[in-house]
C-alpha positions in Angstrom: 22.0 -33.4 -12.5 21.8 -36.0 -9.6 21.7 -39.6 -10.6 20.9 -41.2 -7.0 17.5 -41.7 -6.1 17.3 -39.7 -3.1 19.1 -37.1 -4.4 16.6 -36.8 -7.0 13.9 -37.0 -4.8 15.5 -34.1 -2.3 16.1 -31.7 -5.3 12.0 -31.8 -6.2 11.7 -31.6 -2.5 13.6 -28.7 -2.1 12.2 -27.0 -5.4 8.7 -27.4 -3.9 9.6 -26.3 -0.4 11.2 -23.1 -2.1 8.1 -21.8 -3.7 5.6 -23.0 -1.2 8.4 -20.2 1.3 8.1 -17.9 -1.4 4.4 -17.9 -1.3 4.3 -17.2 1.9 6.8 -14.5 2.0 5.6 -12.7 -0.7 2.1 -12.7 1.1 4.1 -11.4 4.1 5.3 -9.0 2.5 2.5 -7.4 1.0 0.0 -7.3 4.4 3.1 -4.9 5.6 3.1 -3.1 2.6 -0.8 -2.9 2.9 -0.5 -2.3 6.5 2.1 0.9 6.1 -0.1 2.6 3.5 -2.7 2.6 5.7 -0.2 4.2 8.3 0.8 6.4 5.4 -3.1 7.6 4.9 -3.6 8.0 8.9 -6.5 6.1 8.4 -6.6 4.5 12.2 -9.4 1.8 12.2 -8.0 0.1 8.6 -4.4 0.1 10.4 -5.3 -1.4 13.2 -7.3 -4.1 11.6 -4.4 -4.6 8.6 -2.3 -4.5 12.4 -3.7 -7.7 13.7 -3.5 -9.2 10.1 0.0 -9.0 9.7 1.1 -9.7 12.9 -0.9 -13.5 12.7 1.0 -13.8 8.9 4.2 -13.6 10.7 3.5 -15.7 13.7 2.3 -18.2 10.8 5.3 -17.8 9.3 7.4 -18.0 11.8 5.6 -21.3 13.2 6.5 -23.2 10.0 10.1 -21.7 10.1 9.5 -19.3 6.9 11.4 -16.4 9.0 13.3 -16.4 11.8 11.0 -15.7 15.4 13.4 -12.8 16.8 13.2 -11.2 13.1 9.0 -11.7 13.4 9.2 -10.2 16.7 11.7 -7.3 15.3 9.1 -6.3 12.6 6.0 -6.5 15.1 7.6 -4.5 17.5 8.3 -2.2 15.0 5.0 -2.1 13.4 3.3 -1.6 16.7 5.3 1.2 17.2 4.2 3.1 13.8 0.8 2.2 14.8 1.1 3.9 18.4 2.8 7.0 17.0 0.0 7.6 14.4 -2.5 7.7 17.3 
């Protein structure tokens, strides 16, 4: 355990920054989950619309440096091209 100040106050920091990027992973996570069942079901309209979802969670994400941009523009390219394929 720390016994500076700052290095008190960084380790709360820190602990809250953690969840707050957890949060918004695990949201992340689940609109692409969401988003390839819908894939799965070839239902076209809901994956297009779960589509546009997902890919504004991970430019979100990406803006406040959750994930990295070429790995949010990895996993939209890749997304797009499921959605393409099931039309």
């Amino acid at each position: 355990m720390a016994n500076i100040k700052s290095a008190k106050k960084r380790i709360k920091v820190t602990q809250t920054k953690t969840l707050k990027n957890r949060m918004v992973k695990s949201a992340l996570k689940t609109a692409i989950k969401k988003f390839e069942a819908a894939v799965e079901a070839k239902n076209n309209e809901e994956a297009t619309t779960l589509y546009t979802s997902v890919v504004k969670s991970l430019d979100m994400a990406t803006t406040k440096g959750v994930v990295h941009k070429n790995m949010a523009a990895r996993k939209k390219s890749r997304l797009a091209t499921k959605l393409h394929a099931m039309a």
